[in-house]
Phi, psi and omega in degrees: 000306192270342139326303204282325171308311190274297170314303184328310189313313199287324180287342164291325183297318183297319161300354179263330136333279179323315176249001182241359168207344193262329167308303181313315177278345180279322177313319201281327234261302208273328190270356213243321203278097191227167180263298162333328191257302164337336171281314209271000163259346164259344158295323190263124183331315178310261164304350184281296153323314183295325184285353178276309171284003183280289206294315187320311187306293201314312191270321185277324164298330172287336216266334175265340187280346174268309191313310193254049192220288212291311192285324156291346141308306188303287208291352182288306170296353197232004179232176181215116196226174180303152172055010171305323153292358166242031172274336183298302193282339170274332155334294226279336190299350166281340189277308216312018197178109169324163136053213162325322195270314164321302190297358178282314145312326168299326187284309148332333208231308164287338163334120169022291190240046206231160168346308188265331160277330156311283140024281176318298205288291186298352163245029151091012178249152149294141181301182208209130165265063200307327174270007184205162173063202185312320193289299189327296171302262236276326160335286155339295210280320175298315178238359136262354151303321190289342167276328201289317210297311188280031165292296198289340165298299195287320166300345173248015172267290158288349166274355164294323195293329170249040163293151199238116184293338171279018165248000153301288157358293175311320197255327168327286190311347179231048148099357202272133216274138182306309182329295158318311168285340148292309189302306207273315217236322193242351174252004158281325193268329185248013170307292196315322186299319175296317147352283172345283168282303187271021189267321186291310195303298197302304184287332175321267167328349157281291197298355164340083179284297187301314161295277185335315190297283188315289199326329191085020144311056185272000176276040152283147145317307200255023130296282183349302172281332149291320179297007204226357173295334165296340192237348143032272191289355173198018170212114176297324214289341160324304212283319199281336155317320202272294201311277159029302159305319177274351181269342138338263201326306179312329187291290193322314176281345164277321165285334176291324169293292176329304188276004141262048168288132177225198185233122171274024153273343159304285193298332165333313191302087175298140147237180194266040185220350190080193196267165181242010188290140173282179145287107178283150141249169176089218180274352170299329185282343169260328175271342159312304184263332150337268214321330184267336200274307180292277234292282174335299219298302198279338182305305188265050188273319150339280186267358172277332182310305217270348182256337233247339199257329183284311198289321235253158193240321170247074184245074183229126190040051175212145182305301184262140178308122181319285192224133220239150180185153182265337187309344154291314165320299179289332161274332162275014085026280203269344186314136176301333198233051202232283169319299183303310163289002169282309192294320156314302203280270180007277153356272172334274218312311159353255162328322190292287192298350156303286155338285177310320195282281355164257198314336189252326144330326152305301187297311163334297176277005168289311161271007180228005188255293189298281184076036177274174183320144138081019194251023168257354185281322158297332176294301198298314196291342161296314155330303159325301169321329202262352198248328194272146183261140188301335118003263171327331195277273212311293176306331151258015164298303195292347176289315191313308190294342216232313203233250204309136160263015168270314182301330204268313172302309224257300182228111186290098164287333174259337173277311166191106200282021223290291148346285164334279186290002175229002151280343232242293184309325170294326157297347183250335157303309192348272191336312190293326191287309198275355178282301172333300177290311169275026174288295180292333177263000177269358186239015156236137181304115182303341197287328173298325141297355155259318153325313189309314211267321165277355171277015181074023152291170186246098174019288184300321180272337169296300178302347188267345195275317230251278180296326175327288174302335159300322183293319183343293163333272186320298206277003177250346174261321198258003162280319175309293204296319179326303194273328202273275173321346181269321184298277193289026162308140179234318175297304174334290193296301191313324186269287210279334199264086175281354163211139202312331195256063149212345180305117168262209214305327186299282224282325158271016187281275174297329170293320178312277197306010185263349185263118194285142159097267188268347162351309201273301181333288195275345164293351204266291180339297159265003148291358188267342160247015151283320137335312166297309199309298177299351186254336105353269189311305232241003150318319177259323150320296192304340191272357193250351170237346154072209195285007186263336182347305166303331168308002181243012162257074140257126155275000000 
């Protein structure tokens, strides 16, 4: 019974694959991949550029998300300071908000006539063109670090946490200076973690729609390739773009894995002495929590911009907004397509997590409970979303949609996308569910279910009795990340959501912010209650998974 259970299981997951993420990248592959067109994205200058600027964004943003991610691990892992429990959760407040959605505020503080050039202007300096030319790209570059770093902060938090504090220890005594010993011991020792992290922040960021698209940053790939979404049906090369991206993206985590290739026997050693973190002094007692205090500050500048732009009835050329008002509240309120798209994302979001909790409890317990042939080929395809650019996906939902007509039936992009789109948010969740579940399931002893089973329980009911209730936690943090990210998903919703009575909350956002005159104002309005909304949910994964958090942004 339970043999005929786990096949069933198993065929579900292969069909679930099969039509929510390997068709989809075969659809791009197979519609995309001609040698004419590929000549004509390397020939023309145009497309050549957009692919200089993805790598440029891509390499400088990860390279400021290690500057500010590694010294705040280091001192967290390695002091003990005033507000240290509440550093994890100040961490977490830049994911609290796409972006995109961030830059509408950010356009506030860099702008012309915006904070930081009033500042200037008032101390007798010239303005700075922070928004156009070479200002634009490093804005970009800027404010997705700030969103970004604490992929790459938590993963290197956890991998510090299993360092065995007695090979420091060790080298101390025998003369060797804390430089040294970073160099030689703890950063050779933090390849997974870097891996980890910064393999996701390069490909995010190569692959980035939405913040370049707000910036008015359109020489990317991946504009480009949104701007090409109208031609679909008689112009291939949006496919022969994607694929490029992706293959680009695929080149990059190999070469990141080449050059942190380490030996995992070094890294096995967890340790046994428990943290080795100190009580700071000195002056350590001020730079500690400065740092995380500086770091917060500037992260969440976005979003203090983006509420501070939502409230102000006036904010022009002054540091602080003049006069304050809800009427920006009340027009994104009665706004036609605001309500309907909350109600939209719901919807989705719903769905996307049902799908993900259901698929990623199997592949979990397929890979660390069953452990039959072929249950590491689902973890790894389970994996894959976080390595595949969401782009990419997102486009071969709509190809699927476009070349099958079962695929036109089942998920509809113009009549009713509903399908579409909450397969489309589910497969790009999957992970965060199943890193999440096997977490839990590898921290509960198989033995309690085996007691269970010799005492004549029955398989099924030893697990729903013994183990369920142990998981709880995990399968409710990775439905939270699941439900939450799926609300703020953005290539997916810009690509895939094609009429106002279908938009969810990004995609009307972005329709907002496009209407010249109160447009930027009342999308900041309704980014402001998306913003709780994520900060609520991830307030609560973290008080419920701590420092383990970071395992569930791991390829």
């Amino acid at each position: 019974m339970m043999k005929i259970l786990k096949f069933i299981c198993f065929l579900f997951l292969l069909v679930f694959f099969a039509v929510f993420l390997i068709l989809p990248v075969f659809t791009v592959i197979e519609e995309g991949l001609r040698w004419n067109l590929l000549k004509e994205v390397f020939e023309n200058q145009l497309y050549l550029q957009g692919l200089w600027n993805s790598f440029r964004i891509a390499v400088v943003t990860t390279v400021m998300v290690f500057i500010i991610s590694l010294p705040l691990a280091l001192i967290f892992d390695k002091y003990e300071f005033a507000g240290k429990s509440l550093c994890s959760l100040a961490m977490m407040l830049p994911m609290i908000l796409p972006p995109f959605v961030g830059a509408l505020g950010f356009q506030q503080i860099l702008g012309h006539y915006g904070v930081v050039n009033t500042i200037l202007t008032n101390c007798g300096l010239n303005r700075l063109d922070f928004l156009g030319g070479d200002g634009r790209f490093w804005s970009v570059c800027f404010i997705m670090a700030l969103h970004l770093y604490p992929i790459l902060y938590l993963n290197l938090v956890t991998a510090l946490g299993n360092i065995d504090p007695a090979m420091n220890e060790a080298a101390d005594n025998l003369g060797a200076n804390k430089w040294y010993r970073l160099r030689r011991i703890t950063l050779p020792l933090l390849k997974p973690g870097i891996l980890a992290g910064g393999s996701i922040v390069l490909i995010w960021s190569f692959t980035e729609l939405g913040t370049p698209l707000m910036f008015g940053f359109t020489r990317t790939t991946a504009v480009q390739i949104f701007n090409g979404i109208t031609e679909l049906e008689t112009n291939p090369l949006p496919y022969t773009l994607v694929i490029v991206m992706l293959a680009l993206a695929i080149g990059m985590y190999i070469f990141s894995r080449t050059v942190l290739a380490t030996d995992n026997k070094g890294i096995a050693a967890k340790g046994s002495m428990g943290s080795s973190a100190r009580q700071a002094t000195g002056i350590m007692r001020f730079i500690a929590p400065g740092a995380f205090l500086l770091v917060t500050f500037f992260a969440v500048l976005p979003h203090i911009a983006l509420i501070l732009t939502a409230f102000t009835r006036n904010w022009y050329g002054t540091v602080l907004p003049e006069h304050l008002t809800l009427v920006h509240f009340e027009n994104a309120l009665s706004h036609k397509i605001v309500l309907p798209s909350i109600v939209n994302s719901l919807k989705y979001s719903s769905i996307a997590m049902l799908f993900a909790l259901v698929a990623g409890l199997l592949i979990s317990l397929a890979a660390v409970r069953w452990r039959f042939r072929f249950s590491s080929v689902l973890d790894i395809l389970a994996m894959t979303p976080l390595a595949v650019p969401g782009i990419v996906i997102a486009f071969g939902f709509l190809g699927m949609s476009v070349k099958y007509s079962w695929a036109r039936d089942l998920f509809n992009p113009i009549d009713n996308p509903l399908m579409l789109l909450a397969a489309a948010y589910a497969i790009r969740r999957l992970p965060y569910v199943v890193r999440s579940v096997s977490s839990g399931l590898e921290q509960t002893p198989e033995e309690l279910e085996n007691a269970a089973r010799n005492l004549g329980c029955g398989p099924v009911r030893a697990f729903w009795k013994i183990t369920m209730p142990l998981i709880t936690a995990n399968l409710l943090v990775g439905g939270l990340f699941a439900f939450s990210f799926s609300m703020l998903e953005v290539s997916d919703s810009l690509i895939l959501a094609q009429k106002a009575a279908f938009f969810p909350i990004t995609k009307a956002i972005f329709e907002l912010s496009q209407i010249l005159g109160s447009g930027p104002v009342t999308a900041c309005a309704f980014g402001v209650w998306t913003m709780l909304f994520m900060a609520a949910t991830l307030a609560a994964a973290g008080i419920l998974l701590g420092r383990k958090i970071g395992a569930i942004f791991r390829i």
